[in-house]
C-alpha positions, 0 to 999 in steps of 0.5 A: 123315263128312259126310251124304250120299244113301247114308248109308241102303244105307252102313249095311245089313249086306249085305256077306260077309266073304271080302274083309275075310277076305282082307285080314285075311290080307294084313295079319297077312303084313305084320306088321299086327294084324288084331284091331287092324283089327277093334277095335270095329267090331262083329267079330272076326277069327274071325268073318270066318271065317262065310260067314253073317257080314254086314257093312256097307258103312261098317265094310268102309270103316272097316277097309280105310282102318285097312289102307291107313294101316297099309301107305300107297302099297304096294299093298294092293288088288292084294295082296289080289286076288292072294291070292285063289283061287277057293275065297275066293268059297266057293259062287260060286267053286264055280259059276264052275268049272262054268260052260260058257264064260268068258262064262258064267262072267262073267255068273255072276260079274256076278248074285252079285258082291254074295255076295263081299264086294267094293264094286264094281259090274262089267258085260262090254262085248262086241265083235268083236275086244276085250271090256272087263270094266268096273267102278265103285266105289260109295263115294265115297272116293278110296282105297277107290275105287282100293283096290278096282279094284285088289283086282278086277282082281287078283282077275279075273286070278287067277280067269280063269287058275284057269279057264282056264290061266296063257296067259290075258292081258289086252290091257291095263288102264285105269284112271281115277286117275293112275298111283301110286308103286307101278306097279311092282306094277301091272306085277309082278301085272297085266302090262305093258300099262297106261294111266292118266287113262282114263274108265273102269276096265276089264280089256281081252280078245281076245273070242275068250277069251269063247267057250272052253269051259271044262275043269271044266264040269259041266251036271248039276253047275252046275244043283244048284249054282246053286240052292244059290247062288240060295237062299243069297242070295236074301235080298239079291239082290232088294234089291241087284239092283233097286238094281245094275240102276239103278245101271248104268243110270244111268251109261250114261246119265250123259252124257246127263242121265240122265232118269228116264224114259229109264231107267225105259223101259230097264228096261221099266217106267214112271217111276212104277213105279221110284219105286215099286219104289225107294221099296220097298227105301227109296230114291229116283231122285235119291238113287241118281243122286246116289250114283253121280255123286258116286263117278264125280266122286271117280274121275276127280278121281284124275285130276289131267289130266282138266279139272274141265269134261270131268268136269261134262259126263262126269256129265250136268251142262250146265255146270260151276257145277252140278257144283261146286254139287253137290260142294260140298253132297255133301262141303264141297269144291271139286272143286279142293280135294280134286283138290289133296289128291290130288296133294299125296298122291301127291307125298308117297309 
């Protein structure tokens, strides 16, 4: 595994257990040893049973690509999203019920999506008639990128529907790699609607579900349970919130260059003072705007009809060489070579 910017946030052990639980699960249903996914990455199956386990980002990765080689081009992130309930995010799950209205419950989901595990980072775009719940994958791995948009749409779908009820339906899904051998079970667990080689990965709604008053909602209830989630993980959220918030910031402004300034001012802080604030938790600006421009580049290079030029400018880059500079020292690859592994990939299934 090359080198890389993230190499530093790969290896801290923020990371819950309940997605390697529930893949465990999957895989042990599918005739795959769990304990054989496990062996020697420094846990056992039984102690993903602990909520207070914590695990990082490079054995998460180690053990969903032991899966997805277990059980190729089937798959196995949708499977793992529609095994899910609510009760699999323990005390968030528990919240989310209570909450007063979707919209609240997804902001909910947005603040303590780092206590469930996944390795994703989502945001709701509201508008008049669509809102899109849109999400990225911070890893720069093709597969475990794909892997866990899957396993997150799956899991919304399910999530929402125990909220609200079985009519809940998507308007449609995008997603920015290119349709797989198994869209079948794409359809099958999300629905018809589907669009593949988009820019971005988003579940799609009517923005009238976002005001729906919840059935279980509880206010005296939901107060003591936020402070119960709030303390529970408040040992990492200062950490992964600073680090999510930056994050975002710069993709929206990946297009435009991304200046660290413009960010800083979103973020109603001086430049220096996000140096600083960064410099804290062990990290810098650049480091953070090249992890997430290199896992943007390895989305959309699932993409096999997406201009190598289309995805330089979509990443802020003011002409292609400088992208395929960067690619280049971000992996030892041209952006065409791993590209042509991708589809020589999916040709194969």
């Amino acid at each position: 595994m090359p080198s890389t910017p993230i190499d530093a946030q790969f290896d801290l052990a923020l990371v819950s257990p309940f997605l390697l639980q529930t893949l465990a699960e999957v895989a042990s249903d599918k005739g795959v040893s769990s304990e054989r996914l496990c062996l020697g990455l420094g846990f056992t199956v039984e102690e993903l049973q602990d909520p207070a386990q914590r695990i990082s980002y490079r054995q998460a990765v180690s053990m969903i690509q032991r899966a997805l080689e277990a059980l190729p081009e089937r798959g196995l992130g949708l499977w793992v999203g529609a095994h899910n309930v609510l009760g699999t995010l323990g005390l968030l799950g528990h919240v989310l019920s209570l909450c007063k209205t979707l919209r609240d419950a997804f902001e909910v989901g947005r603040r303590f999506q780092h206590t469930t595990g996944g390795m994703t980072v989502c945001h709701l775009l509201e508008g008049p008639e669509e809102s899109f719940i849109e999400v990225e994958c911070r890893l720069p791995y093709a597969d475990i990128q794909i892997f866990a948009v899957e396993e997150f749409f799956a899991s919304v779908l399910v999530y929402n529907r125990a909220l609200i009820g079985s009519a809940f339906q998507p308007l449609r899904f995008e997603f920015t790699h290119a349709a797989p051998s198994y869209e079948a079970e794409y359809r099958r667990l999300l629905g018809p609607e589907l669009r593949f080689g988009c820019l971005h990965n988003r579940m799609v709604i009517a923005s009238q579900w976002l005001d729906l008053q919840l059935p279980s909602h509880q206010p005296v209830a939901l107060r003591q349970a936020l402070n119960l989630l709030e303390a529970e993980s408040a040992s990492v959220q200062q950490k992964m919130g600073l680090l999510e918030t930056v994050e975002r910031a710069i993709l929206r402004d990946l297009p435009l260059g991304c200046p660290i300034d413009k960010v800083a001012a979103g973020l109603n802080m001086s430049s220096r003072t996000l140096r600083r604030r960064l410099s804290e938790h062990g990290m810098t600006f650049d480091a953070l705007l090249e992890q997430v421009r290199r896992a943007r580049a390895t989305s959309l290079l699932n993409n096999p009809d997406m201009p190598i030029e289309r995805i330089a400018e979509a990443l802020g880059y003011s002409d292609v060489r400088g992208f395929r500079r960067a690619f280049k020292r971000w992996t030892g690859r041209s952006p065409s070579a791993c590209r042509d592994d991708v589809v020589a990939s999916a040709q194969s299934a």
